[in-house]
Steps between C-alpha positions, in 0.01 A plus 500: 500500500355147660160641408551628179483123366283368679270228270178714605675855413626376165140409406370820658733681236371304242147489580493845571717591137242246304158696695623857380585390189182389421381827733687704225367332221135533626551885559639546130182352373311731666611776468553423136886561492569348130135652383617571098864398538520242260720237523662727795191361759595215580849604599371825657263291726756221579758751646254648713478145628839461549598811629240444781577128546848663549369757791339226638789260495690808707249576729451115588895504608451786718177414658644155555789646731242705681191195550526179742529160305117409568367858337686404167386120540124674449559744222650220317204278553320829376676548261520177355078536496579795315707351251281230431176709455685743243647179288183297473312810444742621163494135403126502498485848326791386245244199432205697471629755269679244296135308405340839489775568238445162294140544506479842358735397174325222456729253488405301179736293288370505166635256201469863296815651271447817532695683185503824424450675187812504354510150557157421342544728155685285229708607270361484110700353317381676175884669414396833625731649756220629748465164692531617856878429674598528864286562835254814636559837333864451383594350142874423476653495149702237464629552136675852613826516606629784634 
């Protein structure tokens, strides 16, 4: 039980929980896991990541028991490369997509008003009772009562 909390087990755990997640995550994308799911991808592709950041969180405790203190001093610096590669490489793809994004809408702010066409036809005021009244396709009659 001594070795189950030792300082360089409990970051092996999380090290190793963190890589698979990621590991998960990765092997949703490709193999397209949320491909035409909707709003359902995202979720489908983060519980891939944690049910393998799970698995690996288990099998770290039980390799632990099994490996000498210096073997899990070295996956952890490993891993710890690992982790570092994977976050500043979906930081610089977050960025990258994100201006990729902006620059294909165009971001322009324009002083414009842009109305739409019930909004630009007045009413006549001639006394005829075809003036248009409401929005779209609809025109409510407000005189009835039912």
């Amino acid at each position: 039980m001594k070795t189950f909390f030792k300082p360089s087990n409990i970051l092996f755990y999380f090290l190793s929980a963190v890589v698979f997640f990621f590991l998960g995550m990765i092997f949703a994308g490709i193999t397209n896991a949320g491909k035409d799911q909707g709003l359902a991808a995202g979720a489908i592709v983060f519980s891939y990541g944690v049910i393998s950041g799970f698995v690996g969180s288990l099998s770290a405790i039980i390799v632990a028991r099994i490996l000498q203190e210096r073997y899990i001093i070295l996956i952890n610096k490993i891993f710890a490369v690992i982790v570092i590669i994977l976050v500043t490489f979906f930081v610089y793809r977050f960025l990258t997509l994100k201006a990729a994004a902006d620059e294909s809408q165009g971001v322009k702010f324009e002083n414009k008003i842009n109305l739409t066409f019930a909004a630009v036809v007045q009413p006549k005021l001639s006394g005829k009772n075809d003036t248009p009244i409401g929005l779209g396709m609809s025109k409510p009659s407000f005189m009835k009562i039912m």
